[in-house]
Biopython code that builds the backbone (N, CA, C, O; Angstrom):
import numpy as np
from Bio.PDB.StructureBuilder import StructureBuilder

atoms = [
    (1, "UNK", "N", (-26.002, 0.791, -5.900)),
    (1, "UNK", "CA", (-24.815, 1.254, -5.202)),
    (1, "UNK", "C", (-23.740, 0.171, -5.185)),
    (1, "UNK", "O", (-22.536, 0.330, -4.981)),
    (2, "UNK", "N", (-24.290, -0.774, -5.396)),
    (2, "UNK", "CA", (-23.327, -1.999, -5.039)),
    (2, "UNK", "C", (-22.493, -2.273, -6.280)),
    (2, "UNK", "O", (-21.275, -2.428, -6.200)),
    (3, "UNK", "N", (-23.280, -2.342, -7.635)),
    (3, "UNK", "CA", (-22.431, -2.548, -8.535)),
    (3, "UNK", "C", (-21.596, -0.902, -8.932)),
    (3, "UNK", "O", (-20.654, -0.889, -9.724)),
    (4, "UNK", "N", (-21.893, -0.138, -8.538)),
    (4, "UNK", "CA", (-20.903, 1.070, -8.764)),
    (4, "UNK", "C", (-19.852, 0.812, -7.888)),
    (4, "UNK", "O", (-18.827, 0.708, -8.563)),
    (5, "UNK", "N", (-19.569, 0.625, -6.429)),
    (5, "UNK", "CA", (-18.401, -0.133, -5.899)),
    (5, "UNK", "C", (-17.797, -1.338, -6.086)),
    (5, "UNK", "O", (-16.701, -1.528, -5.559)),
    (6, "UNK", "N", (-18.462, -2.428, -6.930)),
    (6, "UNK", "CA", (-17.861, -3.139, -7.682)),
    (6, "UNK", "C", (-17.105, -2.866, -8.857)),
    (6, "UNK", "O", (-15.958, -3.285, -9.009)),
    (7, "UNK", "N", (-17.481, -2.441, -9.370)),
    (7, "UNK", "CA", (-16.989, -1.625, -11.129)),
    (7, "UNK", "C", (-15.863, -0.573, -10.625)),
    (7, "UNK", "O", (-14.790, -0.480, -11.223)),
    (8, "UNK", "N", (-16.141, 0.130, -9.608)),
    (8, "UNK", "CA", (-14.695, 0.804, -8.837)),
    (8, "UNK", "C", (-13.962, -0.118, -9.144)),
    (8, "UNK", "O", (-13.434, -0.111, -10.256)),
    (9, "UNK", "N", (-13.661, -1.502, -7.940)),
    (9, "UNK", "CA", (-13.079, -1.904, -7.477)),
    (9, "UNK", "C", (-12.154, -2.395, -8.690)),
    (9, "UNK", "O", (-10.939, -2.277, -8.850)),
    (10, "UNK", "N", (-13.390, -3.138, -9.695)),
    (10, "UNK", "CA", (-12.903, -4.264, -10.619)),
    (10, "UNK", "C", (-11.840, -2.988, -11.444)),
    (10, "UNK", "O", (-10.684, -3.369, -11.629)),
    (11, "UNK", "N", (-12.102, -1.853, -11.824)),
    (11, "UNK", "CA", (-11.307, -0.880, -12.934)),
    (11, "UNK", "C", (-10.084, -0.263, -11.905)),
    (11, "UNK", "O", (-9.375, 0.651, -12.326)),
    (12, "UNK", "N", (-9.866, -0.859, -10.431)),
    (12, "UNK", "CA", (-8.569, -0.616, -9.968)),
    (12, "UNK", "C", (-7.781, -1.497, -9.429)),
    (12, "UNK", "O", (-6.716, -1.112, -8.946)),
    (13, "UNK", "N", (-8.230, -3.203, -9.393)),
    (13, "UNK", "CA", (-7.453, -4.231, -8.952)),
    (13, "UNK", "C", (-7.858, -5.353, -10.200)),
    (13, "UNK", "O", (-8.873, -5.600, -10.851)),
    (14, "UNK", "N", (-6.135, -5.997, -10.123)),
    (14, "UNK", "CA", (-6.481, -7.176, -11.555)),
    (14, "UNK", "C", (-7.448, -8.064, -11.511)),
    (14, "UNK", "O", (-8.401, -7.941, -10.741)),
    (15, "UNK", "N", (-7.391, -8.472, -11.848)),
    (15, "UNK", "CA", (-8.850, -9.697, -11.878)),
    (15, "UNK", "C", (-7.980, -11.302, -11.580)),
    (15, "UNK", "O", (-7.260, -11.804, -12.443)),
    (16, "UNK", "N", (-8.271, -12.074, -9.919)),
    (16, "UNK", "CA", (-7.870, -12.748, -9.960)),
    (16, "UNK", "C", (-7.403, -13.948, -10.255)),
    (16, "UNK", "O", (-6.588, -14.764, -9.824)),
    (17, "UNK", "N", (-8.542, -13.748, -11.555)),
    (17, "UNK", "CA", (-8.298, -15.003, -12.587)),
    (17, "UNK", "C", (-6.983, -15.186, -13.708)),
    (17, "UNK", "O", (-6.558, -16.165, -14.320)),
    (18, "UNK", "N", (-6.666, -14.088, -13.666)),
    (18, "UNK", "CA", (-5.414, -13.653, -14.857)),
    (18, "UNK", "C", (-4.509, -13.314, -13.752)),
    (18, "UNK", "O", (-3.547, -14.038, -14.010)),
    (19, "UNK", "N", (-4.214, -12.681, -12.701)),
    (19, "UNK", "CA", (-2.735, -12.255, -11.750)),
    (19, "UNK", "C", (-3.259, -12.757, -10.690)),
    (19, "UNK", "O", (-4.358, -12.261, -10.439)),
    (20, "UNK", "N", (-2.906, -13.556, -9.955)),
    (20, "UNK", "CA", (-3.090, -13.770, -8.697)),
    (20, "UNK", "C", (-2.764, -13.386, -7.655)),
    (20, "UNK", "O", (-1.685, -13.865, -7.305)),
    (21, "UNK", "N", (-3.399, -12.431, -6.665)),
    (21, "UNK", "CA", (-3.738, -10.751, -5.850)),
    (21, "UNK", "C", (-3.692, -11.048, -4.538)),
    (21, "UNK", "O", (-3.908, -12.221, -4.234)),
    (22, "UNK", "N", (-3.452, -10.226, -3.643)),
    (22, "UNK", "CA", (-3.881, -10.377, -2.269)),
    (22, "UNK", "C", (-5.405, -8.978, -2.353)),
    (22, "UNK", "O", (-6.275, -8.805, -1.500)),
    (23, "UNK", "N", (-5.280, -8.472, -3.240)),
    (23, "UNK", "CA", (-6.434, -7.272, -3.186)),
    (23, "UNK", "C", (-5.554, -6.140, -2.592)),
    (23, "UNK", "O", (-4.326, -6.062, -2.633)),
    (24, "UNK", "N", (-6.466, -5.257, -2.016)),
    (24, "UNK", "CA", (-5.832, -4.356, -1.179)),
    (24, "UNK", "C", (-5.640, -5.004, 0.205)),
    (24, "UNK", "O", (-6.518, -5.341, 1.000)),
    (25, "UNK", "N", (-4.003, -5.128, 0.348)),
    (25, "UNK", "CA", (-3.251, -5.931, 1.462)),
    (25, "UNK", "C", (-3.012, -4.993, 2.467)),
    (25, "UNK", "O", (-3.500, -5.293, 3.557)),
    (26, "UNK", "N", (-2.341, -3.845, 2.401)),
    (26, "UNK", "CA", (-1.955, -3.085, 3.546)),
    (26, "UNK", "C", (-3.346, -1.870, 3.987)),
    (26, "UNK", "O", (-4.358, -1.659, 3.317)),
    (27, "UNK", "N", (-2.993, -1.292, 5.177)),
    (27, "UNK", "CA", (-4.430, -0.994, 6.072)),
    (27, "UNK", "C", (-3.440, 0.808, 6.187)),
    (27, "UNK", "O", (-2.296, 0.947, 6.618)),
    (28, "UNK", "N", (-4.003, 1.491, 5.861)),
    (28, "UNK", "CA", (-3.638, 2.815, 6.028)),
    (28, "UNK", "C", (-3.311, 3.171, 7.308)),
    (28, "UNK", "O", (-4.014, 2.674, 8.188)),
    (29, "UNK", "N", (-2.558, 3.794, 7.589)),
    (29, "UNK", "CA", (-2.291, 4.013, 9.631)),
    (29, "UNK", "C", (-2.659, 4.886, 9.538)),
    (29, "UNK", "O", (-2.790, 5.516, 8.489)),
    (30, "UNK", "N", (-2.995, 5.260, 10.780)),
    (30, "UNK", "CA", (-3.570, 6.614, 11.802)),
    (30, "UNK", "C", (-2.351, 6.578, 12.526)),
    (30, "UNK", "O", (-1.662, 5.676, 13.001)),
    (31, "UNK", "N", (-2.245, 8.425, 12.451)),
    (31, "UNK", "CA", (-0.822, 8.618, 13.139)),
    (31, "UNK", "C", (-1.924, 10.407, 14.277)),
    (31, "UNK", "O", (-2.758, 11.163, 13.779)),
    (32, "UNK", "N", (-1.518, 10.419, 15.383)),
    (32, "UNK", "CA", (-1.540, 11.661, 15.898)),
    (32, "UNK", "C", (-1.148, 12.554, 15.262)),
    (32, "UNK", "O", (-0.164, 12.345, 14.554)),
    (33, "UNK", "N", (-1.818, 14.000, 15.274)),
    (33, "UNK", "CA", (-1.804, 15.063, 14.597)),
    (33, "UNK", "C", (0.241, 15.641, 14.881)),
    (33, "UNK", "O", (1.145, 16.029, 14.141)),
    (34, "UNK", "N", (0.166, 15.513, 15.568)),
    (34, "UNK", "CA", (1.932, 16.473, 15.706)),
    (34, "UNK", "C", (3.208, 14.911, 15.064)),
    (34, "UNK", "O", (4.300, 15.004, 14.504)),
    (35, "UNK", "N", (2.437, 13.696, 15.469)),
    (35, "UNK", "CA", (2.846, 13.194, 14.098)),
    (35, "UNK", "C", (3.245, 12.985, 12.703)),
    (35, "UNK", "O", (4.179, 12.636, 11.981)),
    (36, "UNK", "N", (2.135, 13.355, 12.715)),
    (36, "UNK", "CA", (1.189, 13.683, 11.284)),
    (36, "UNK", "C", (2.229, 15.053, 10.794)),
    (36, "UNK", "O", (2.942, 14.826, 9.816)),
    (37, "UNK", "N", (2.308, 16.135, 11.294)),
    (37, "UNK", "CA", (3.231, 17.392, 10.865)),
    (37, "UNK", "C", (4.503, 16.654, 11.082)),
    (37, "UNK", "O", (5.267, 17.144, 10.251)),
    (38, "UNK", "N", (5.047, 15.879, 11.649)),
    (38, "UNK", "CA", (6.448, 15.524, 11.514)),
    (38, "UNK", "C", (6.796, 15.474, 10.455)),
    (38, "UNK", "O", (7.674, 16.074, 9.834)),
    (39, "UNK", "N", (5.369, 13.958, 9.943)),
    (39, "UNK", "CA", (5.815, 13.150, 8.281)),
    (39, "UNK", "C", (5.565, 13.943, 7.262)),
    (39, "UNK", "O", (6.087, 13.787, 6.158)),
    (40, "UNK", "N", (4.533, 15.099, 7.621)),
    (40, "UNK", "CA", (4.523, 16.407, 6.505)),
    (40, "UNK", "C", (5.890, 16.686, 6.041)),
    (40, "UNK", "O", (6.332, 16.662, 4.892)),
    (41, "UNK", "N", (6.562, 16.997, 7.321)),
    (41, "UNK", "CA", (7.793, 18.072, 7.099)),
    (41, "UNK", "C", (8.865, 17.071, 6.317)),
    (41, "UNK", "O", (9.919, 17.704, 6.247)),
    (42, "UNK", "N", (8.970, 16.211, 5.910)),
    (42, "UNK", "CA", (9.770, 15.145, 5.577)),
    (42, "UNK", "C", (8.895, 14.810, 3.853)),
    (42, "UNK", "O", (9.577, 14.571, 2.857)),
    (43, "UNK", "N", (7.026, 14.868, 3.792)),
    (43, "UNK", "CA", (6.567, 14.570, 2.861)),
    (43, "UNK", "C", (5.831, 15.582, 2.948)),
    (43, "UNK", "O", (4.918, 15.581, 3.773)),
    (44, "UNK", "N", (6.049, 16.658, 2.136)),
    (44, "UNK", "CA", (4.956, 17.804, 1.802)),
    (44, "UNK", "C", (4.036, 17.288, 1.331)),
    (44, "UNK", "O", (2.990, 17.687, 1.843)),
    (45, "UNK", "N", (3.898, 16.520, 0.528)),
    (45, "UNK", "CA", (3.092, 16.066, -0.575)),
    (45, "UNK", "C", (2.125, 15.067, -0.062)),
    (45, "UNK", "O", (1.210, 14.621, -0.754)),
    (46, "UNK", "N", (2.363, 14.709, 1.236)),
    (46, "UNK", "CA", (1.766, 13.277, 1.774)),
    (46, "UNK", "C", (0.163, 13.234, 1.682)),
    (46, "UNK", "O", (-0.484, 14.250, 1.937)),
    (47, "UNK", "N", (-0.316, 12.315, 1.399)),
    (47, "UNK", "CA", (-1.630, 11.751, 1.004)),
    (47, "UNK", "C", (-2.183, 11.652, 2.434)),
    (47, "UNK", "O", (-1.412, 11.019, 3.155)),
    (48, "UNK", "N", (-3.478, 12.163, 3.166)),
    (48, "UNK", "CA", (-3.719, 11.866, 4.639)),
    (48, "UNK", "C", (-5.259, 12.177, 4.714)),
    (48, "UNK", "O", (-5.594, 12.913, 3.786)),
    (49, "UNK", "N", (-5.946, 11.945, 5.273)),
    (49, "UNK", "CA", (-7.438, 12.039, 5.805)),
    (49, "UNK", "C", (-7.688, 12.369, 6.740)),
    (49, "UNK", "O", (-6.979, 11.701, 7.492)),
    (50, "UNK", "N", (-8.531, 13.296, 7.564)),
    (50, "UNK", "CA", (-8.557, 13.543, 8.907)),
    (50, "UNK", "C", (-9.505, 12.609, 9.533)),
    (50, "UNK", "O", (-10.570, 12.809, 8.948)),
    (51, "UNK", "N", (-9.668, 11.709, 10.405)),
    (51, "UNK", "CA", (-10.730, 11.008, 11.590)),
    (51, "UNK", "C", (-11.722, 11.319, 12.026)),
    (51, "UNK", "O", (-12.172, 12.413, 11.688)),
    (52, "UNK", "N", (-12.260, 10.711, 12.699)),
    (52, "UNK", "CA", (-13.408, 11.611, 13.733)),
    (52, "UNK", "C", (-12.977, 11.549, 15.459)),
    (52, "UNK", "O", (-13.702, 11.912, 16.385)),
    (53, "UNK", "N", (-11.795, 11.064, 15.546)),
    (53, "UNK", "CA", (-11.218, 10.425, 16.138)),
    (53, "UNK", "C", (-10.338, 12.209, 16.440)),
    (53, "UNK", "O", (-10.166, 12.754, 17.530)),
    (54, "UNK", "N", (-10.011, 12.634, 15.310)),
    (54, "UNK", "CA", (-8.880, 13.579, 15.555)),
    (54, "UNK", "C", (-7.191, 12.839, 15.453)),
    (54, "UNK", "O", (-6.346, 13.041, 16.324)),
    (55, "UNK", "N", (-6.995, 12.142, 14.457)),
    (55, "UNK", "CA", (-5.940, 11.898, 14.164)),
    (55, "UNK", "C", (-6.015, 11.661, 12.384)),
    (55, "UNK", "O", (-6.920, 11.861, 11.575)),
    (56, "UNK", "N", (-4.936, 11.263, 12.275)),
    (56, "UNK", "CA", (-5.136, 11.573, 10.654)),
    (56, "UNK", "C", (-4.981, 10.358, 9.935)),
    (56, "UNK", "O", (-4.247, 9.529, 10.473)),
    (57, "UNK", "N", (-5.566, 10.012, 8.699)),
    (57, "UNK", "CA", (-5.011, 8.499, 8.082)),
    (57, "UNK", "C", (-4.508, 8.760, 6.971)),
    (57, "UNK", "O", (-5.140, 9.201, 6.011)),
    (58, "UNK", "N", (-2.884, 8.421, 7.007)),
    (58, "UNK", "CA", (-2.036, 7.853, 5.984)),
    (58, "UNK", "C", (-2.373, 7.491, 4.565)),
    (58, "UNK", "O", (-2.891, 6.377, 4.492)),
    (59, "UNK", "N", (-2.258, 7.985, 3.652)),
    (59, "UNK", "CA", (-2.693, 6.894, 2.107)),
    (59, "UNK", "C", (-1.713, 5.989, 2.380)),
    (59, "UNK", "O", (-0.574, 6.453, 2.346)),
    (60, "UNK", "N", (-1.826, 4.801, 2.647)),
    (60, "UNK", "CA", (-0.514, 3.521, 2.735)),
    (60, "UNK", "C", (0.134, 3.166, 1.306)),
    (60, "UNK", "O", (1.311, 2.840, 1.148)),
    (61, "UNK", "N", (-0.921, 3.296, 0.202)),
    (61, "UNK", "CA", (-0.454, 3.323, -1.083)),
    (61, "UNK", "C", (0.276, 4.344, -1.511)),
    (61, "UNK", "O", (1.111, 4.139, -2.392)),
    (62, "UNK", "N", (0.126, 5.415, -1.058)),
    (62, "UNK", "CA", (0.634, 6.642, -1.830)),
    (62, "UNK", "C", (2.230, 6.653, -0.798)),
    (62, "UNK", "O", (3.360, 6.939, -1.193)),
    (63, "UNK", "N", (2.006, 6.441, -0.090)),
    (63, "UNK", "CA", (3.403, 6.377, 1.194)),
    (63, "UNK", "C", (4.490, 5.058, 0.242)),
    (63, "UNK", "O", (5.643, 5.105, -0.185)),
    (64, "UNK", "N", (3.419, 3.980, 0.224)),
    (64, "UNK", "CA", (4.365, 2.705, -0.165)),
    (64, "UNK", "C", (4.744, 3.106, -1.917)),
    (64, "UNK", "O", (5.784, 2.496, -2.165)),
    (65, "UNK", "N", (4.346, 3.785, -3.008)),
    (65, "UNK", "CA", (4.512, 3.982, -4.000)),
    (65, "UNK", "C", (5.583, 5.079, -3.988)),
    (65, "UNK", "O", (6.559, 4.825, -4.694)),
    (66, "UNK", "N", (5.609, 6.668, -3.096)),
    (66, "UNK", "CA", (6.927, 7.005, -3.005)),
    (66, "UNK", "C", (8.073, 6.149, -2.530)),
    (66, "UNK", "O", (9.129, 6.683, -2.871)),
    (67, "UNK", "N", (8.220, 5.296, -2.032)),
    (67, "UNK", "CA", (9.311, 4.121, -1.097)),
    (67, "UNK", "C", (9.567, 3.307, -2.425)),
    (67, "UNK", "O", (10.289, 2.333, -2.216)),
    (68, "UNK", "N", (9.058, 3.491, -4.089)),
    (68, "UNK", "CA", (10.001, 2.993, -4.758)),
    (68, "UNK", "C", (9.048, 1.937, -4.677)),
    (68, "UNK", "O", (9.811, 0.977, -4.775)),
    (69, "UNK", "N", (8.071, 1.521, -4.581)),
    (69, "UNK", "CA", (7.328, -0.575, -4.353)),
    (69, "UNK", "C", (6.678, -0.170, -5.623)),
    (69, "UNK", "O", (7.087, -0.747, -6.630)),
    (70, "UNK", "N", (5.917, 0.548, -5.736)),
    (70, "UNK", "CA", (4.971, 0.632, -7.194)),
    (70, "UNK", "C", (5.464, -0.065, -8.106)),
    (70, "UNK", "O", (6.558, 0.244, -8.576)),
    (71, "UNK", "N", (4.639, -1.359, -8.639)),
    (71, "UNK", "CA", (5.051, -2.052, -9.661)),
    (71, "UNK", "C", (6.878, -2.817, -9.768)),
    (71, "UNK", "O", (7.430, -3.125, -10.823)),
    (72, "UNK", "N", (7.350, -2.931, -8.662)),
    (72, "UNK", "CA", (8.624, -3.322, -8.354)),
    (72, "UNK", "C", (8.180, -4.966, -8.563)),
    (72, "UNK", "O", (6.971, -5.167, -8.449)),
    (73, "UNK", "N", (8.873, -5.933, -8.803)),
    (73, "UNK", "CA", (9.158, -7.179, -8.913)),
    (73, "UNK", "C", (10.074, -7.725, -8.562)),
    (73, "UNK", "O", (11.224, -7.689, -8.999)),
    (74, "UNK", "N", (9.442, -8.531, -7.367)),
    (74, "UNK", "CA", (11.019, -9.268, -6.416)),
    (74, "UNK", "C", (10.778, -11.000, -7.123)),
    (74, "UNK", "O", (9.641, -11.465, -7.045)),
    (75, "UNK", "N", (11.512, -11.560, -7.555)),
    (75, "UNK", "CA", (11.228, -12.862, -7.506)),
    (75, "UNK", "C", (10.055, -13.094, -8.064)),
    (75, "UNK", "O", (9.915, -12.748, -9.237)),
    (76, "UNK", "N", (9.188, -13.592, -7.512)),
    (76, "UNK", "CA", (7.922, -14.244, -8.139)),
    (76, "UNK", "C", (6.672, -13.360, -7.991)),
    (76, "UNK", "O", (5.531, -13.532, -8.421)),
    (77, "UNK", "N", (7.191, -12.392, -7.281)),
    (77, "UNK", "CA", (6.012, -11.500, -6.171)),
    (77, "UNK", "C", (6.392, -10.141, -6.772)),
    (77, "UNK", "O", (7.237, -10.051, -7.663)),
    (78, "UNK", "N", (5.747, -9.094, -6.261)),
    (78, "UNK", "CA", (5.775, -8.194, -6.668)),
    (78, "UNK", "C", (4.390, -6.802, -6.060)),
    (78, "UNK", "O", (3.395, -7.231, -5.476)),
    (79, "UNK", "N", (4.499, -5.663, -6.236)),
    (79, "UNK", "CA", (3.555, -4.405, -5.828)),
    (79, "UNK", "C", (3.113, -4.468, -7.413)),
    (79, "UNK", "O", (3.900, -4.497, -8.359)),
    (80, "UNK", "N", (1.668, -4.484, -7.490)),
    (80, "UNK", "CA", (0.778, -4.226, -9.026)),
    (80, "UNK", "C", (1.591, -2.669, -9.361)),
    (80, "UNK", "O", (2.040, -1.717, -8.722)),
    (81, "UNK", "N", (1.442, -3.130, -10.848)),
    (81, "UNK", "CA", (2.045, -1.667, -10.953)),
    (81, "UNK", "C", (0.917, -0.491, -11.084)),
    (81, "UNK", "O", (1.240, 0.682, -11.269)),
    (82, "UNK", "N", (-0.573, -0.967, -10.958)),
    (82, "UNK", "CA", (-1.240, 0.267, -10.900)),
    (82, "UNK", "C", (-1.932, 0.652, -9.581)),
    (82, "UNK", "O", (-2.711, 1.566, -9.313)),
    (83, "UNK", "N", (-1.286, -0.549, -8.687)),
    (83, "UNK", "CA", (-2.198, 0.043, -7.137)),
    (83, "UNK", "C", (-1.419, -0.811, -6.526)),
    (83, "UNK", "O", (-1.384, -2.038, -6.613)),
    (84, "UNK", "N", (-0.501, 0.264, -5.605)),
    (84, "UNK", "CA", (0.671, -0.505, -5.007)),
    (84, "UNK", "C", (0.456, -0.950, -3.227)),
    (84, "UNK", "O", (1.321, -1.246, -2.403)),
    (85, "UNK", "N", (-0.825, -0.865, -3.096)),
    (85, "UNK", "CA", (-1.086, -1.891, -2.309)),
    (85, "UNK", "C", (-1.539, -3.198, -2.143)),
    (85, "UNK", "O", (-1.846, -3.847, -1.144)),
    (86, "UNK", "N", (-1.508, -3.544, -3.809)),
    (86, "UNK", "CA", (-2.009, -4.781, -4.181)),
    (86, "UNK", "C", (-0.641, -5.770, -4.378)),
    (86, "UNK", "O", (0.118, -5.604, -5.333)),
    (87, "UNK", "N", (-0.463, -6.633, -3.533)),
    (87, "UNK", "CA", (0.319, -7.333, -3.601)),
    (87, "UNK", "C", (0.304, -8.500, -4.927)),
    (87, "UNK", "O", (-0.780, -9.084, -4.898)),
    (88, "UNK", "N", (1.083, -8.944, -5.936)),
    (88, "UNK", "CA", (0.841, -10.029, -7.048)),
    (88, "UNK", "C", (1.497, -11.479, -6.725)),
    (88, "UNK", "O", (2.523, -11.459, -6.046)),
    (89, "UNK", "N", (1.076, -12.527, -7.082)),
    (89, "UNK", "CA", (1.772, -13.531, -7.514)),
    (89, "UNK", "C", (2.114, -13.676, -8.863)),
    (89, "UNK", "O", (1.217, -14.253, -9.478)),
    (90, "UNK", "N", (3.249, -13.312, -9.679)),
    (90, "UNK", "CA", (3.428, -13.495, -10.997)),
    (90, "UNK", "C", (3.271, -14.410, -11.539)),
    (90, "UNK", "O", (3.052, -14.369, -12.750)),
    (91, "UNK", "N", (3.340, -15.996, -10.618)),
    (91, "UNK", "CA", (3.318, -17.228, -10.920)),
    (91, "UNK", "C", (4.438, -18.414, -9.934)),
    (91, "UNK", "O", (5.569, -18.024, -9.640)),
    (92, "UNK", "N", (4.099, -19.415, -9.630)),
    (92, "UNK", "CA", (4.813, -19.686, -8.856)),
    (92, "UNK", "C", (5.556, -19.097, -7.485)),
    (92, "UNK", "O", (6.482, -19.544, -6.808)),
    (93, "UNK", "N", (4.816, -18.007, -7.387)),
    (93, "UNK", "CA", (5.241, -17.481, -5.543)),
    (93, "UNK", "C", (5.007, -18.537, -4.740)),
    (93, "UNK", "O", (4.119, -19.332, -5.046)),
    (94, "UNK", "N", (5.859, -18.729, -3.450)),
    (94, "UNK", "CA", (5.288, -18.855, -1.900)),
    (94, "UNK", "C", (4.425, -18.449, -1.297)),
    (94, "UNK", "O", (3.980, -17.356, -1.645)),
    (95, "UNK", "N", (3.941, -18.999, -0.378)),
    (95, "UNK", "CA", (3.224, -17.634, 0.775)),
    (95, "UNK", "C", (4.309, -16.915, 1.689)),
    (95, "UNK", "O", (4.152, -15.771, 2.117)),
    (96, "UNK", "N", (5.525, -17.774, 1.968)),
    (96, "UNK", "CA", (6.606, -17.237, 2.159)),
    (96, "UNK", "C", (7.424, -15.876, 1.646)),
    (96, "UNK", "O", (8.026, -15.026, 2.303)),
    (97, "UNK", "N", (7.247, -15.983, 0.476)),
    (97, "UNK", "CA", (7.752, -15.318, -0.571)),
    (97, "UNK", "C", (6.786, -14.165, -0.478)),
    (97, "UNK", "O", (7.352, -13.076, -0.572)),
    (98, "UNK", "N", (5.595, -14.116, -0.332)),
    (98, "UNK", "CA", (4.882, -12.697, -0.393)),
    (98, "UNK", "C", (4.569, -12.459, 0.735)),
    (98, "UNK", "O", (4.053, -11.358, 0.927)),
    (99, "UNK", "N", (4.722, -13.223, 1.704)),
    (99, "UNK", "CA", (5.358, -12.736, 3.494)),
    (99, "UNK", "C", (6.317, -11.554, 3.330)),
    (99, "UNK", "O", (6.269, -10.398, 3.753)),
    (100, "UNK", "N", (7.196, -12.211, 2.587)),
    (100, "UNK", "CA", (8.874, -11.548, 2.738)),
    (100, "UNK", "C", (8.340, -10.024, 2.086)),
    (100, "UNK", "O", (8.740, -8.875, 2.274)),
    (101, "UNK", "N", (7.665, -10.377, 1.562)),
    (101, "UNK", "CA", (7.949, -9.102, 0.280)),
    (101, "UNK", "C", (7.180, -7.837, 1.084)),
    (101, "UNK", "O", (7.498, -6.664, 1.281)),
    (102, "UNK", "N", (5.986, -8.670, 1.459)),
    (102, "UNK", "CA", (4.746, -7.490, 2.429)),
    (102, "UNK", "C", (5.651, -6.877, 3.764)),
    (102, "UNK", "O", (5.321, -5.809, 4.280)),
    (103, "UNK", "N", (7.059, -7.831, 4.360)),
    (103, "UNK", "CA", (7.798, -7.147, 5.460)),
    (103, "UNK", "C", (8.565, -6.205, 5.039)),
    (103, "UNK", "O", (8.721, -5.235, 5.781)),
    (104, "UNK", "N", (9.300, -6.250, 3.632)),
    (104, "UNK", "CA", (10.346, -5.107, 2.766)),
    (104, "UNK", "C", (9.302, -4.453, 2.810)),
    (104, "UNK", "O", (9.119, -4.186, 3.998)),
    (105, "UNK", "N", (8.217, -3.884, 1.979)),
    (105, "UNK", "CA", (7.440, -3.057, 1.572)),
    (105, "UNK", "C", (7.172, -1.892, 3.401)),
    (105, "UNK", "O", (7.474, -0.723, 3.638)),
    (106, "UNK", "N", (6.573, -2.858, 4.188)),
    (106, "UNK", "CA", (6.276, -2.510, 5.660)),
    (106, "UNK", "C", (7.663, -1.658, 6.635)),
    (106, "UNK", "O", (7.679, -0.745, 7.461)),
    (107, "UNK", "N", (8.794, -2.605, 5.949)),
    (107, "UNK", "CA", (10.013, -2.275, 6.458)),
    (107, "UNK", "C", (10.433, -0.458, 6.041)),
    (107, "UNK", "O", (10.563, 0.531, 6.763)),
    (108, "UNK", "N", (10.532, -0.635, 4.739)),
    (108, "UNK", "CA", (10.723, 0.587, 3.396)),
    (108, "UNK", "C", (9.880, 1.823, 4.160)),
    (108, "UNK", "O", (10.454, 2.767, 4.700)),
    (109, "UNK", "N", (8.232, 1.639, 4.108)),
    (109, "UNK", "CA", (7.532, 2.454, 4.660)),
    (109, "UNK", "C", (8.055, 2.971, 5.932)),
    (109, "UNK", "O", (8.416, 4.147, 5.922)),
    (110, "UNK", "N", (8.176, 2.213, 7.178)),
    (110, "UNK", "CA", (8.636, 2.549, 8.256)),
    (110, "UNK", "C", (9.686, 3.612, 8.635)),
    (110, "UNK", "O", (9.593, 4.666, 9.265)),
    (111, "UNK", "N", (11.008, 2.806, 7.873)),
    (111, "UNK", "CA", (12.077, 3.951, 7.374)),
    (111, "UNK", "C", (11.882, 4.899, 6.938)),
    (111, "UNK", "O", (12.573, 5.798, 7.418)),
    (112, "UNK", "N", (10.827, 5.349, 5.748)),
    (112, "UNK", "CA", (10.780, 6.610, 5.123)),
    (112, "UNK", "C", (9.952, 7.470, 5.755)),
    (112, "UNK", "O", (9.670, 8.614, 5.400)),
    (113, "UNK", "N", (9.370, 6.565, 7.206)),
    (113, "UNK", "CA", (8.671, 8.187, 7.949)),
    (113, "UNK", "C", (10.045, 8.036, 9.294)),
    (113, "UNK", "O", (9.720, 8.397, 10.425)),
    (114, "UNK", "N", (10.889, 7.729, 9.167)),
    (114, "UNK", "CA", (11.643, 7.531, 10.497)),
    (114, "UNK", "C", (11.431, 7.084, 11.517)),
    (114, "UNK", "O", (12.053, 7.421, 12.524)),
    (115, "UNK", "N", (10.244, 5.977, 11.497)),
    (115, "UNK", "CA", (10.210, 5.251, 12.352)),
    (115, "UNK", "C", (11.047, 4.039, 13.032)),
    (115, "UNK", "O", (11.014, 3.629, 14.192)),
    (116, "UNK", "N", (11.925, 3.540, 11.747)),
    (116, "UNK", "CA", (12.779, 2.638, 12.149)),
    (116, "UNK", "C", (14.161, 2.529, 11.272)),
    (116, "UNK", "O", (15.023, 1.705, 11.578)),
]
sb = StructureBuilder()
sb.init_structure("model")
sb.init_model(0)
sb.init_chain("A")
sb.init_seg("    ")
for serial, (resi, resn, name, xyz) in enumerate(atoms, 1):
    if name == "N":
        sb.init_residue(resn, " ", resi, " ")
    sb.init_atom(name, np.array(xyz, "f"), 0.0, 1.0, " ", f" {name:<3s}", serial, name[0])
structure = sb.get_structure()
């Protein structure tokens, strides 16, 4: 079982020997159900999971890849272009620099459910 979730993992994030990754950086939100129909009505299409909890979870990738981040390149940093919750160092980034970039990305998201 273990190497089948490895072999997942490895055939959907770069290998940090060649791009240097944060992995999967952002954490999917749980939003309340009449929430949840708000960001429908705004994203028909929206990617979501139901809880056991009774609230629903967000694809954060699929949210942050409509917002335009998929494979975008700011500076040194950048969203992988095949899993756009994987944050990159192209070479020479900051930690600053992929601070900044993880707050645009966070920022972008926020806005596009009208939160801010």
């Amino acid at each position: 079982m273990s190497n089948a979730v490895i072999s997942i993992r490895q055939s959907k994030l770069p290998d940090p020997k060649i791009l240097g990754n944060s992995g999967s950086f952002f954490k999917n939100p749980e939003v309340g159900i009449e929430q949840f129909e708000s960001i429908k009505q705004q994203h028909p299409n929206v990617v979501a999971y139901p809880t056991s909890s009774g609230s629903m979870k967000l694809a954060a990738g699929w949210m942050i890849e409509q917002c335009g981040w998929k494979g975008k390149v700011v500076g040194h940093t950048g969203s992988h272009k095949d899993q756009a919750l994987v944050l990159v160092n192209y070479g020479g980034a900051t930690g600053k620099e992929v601070y900044q970039l993880a707050l645009d990305i966070k920022k972008a998201f926020l806005k596009s459910l009208g939160w801010r």
